[in-house]
C-alpha positions as CSV (number, residue, x, y, z in Angstrom):
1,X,-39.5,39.9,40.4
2,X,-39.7,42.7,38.1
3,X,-41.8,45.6,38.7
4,X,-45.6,46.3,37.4
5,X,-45.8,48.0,34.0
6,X,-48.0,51.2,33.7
7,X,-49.8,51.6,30.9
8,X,-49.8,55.5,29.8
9,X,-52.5,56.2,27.7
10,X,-50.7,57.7,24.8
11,X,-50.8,60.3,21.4
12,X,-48.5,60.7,18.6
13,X,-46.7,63.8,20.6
14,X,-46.3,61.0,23.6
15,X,-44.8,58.9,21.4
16,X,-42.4,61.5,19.6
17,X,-41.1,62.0,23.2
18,X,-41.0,58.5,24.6
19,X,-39.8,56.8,21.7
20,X,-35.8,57.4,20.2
21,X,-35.2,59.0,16.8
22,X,-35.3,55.2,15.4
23,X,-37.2,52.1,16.4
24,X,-37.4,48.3,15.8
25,X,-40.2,46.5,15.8
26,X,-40.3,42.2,15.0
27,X,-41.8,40.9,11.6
28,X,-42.3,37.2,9.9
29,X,-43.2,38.7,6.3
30,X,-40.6,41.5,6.2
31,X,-43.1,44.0,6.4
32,X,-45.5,43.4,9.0
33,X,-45.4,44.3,12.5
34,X,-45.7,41.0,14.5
35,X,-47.7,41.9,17.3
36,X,-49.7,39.6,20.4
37,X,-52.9,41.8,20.8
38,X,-53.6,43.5,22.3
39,X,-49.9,44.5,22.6
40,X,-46.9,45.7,20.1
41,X,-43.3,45.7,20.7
42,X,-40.9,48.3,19.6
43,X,-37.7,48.5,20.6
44,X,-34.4,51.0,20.7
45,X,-32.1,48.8,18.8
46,X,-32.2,46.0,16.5
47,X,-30.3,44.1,18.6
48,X,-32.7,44.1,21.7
49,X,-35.1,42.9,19.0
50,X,-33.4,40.1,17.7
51,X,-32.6,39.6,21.1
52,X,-36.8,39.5,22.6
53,X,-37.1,37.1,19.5
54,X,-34.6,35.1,20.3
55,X,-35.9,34.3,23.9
56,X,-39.4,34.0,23.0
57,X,-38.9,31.3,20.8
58,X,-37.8,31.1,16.7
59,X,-41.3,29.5,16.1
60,X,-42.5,32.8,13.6
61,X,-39.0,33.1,12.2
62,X,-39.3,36.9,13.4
63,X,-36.2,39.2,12.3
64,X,-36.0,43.0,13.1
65,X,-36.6,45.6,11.1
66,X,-35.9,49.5,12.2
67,X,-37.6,52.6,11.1
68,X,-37.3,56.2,11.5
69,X,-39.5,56.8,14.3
70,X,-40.8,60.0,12.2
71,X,-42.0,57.7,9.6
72,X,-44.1,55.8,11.7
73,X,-45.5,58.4,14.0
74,X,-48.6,59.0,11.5
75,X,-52.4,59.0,11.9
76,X,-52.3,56.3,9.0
77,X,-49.6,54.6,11.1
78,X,-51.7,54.6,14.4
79,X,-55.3,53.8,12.8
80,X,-53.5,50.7,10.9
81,X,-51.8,49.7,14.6
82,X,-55.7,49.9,15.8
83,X,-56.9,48.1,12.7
84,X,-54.7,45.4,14.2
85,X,-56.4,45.7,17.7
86,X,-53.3,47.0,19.0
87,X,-53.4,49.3,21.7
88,X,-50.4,49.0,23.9
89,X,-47.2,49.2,22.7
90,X,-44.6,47.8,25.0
91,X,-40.5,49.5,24.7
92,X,-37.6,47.5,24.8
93,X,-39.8,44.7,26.8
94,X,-37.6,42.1,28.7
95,X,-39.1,38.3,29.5
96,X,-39.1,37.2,33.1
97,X,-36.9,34.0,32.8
98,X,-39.0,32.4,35.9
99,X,-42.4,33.1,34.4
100,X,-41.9,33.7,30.8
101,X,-43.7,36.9,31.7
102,X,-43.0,40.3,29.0
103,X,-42.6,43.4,31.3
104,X,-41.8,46.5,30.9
105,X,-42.7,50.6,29.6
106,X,-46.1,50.1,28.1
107,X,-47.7,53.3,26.3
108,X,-51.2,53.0,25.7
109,X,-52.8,54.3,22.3
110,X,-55.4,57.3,22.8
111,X,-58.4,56.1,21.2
112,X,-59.2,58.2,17.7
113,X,-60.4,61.4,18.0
C-alpha cells in the first residue's frame, strides 16, 4: 500500500527548490492546466505525464505539455493556479492500481500574502 502523502504548505522559493529546472503538467486545450481541485499535477518529464494520463483514462484527450519551471514560478502564475481553486500540487503522482488512488509529494500553496 503506498505511503501517506504530506502536504507542505508551499511558496514560490519552495517551489524553485522542490520542483526540477523543467516541468510537465497535463492539458485538453493545449494551454490549460488540467487540474481535479483542489489538486494539480506536475511532473519531471513528459513521459511520466503521458504516462499518469494514460492510466487515468483517455476520457479528456489530455497530452503533456512542459515548461521552464522559471516561467511558471510567478505571482501571476500562482494567483491564476488559485483562481482555479488549486491549492495542492501533486509531483510526479503515481495511481494505486488496487484503489485507483493518486499518491504521492503534495506541496501545498501558501495562501496570498
Amino acid at each position: 500500500m503506498p505511503s501517506a502523502s504530506t502536504a507542505l504548505p508551499t511558496t514560490l522559493a519552495d517551489l524553485a527548490t522542490a520542483l526540477p529546472p523543467r516541468i510537465w503538467y497535463l492539458t485538453s486545450n493545449g494551454q490549460d492546466m488540467w487540474c481535479r481541485r483542489p489538486y494539480g499535477f506536475f511532473f519531471s518529464t513528459g513521459e511520466a505525464a503521458e504516462g499518469f494520463a494514460g492510466t487515468f483514462g483517455s476520457e479528456y484527450g489530455l497530452s503533456a505539455i512542459g515548461v521552464e519551471t522559471r516561467e511558471l514560478l510567478t505571482d501571476a502564475a500562482l494567483d491564476a493556479l488559485r483562481g482555479m481553486h488549486v491549492t495542492r500540487i501533486f509531483v510526479d503522482p503515481q495511481i494505486d492500481p488496487a484503489t485507483g488512488d493518486v499518491f504521492g509529494q503534495i506541496l501545498r500553496l501558501a495562501d496570498q500574502a
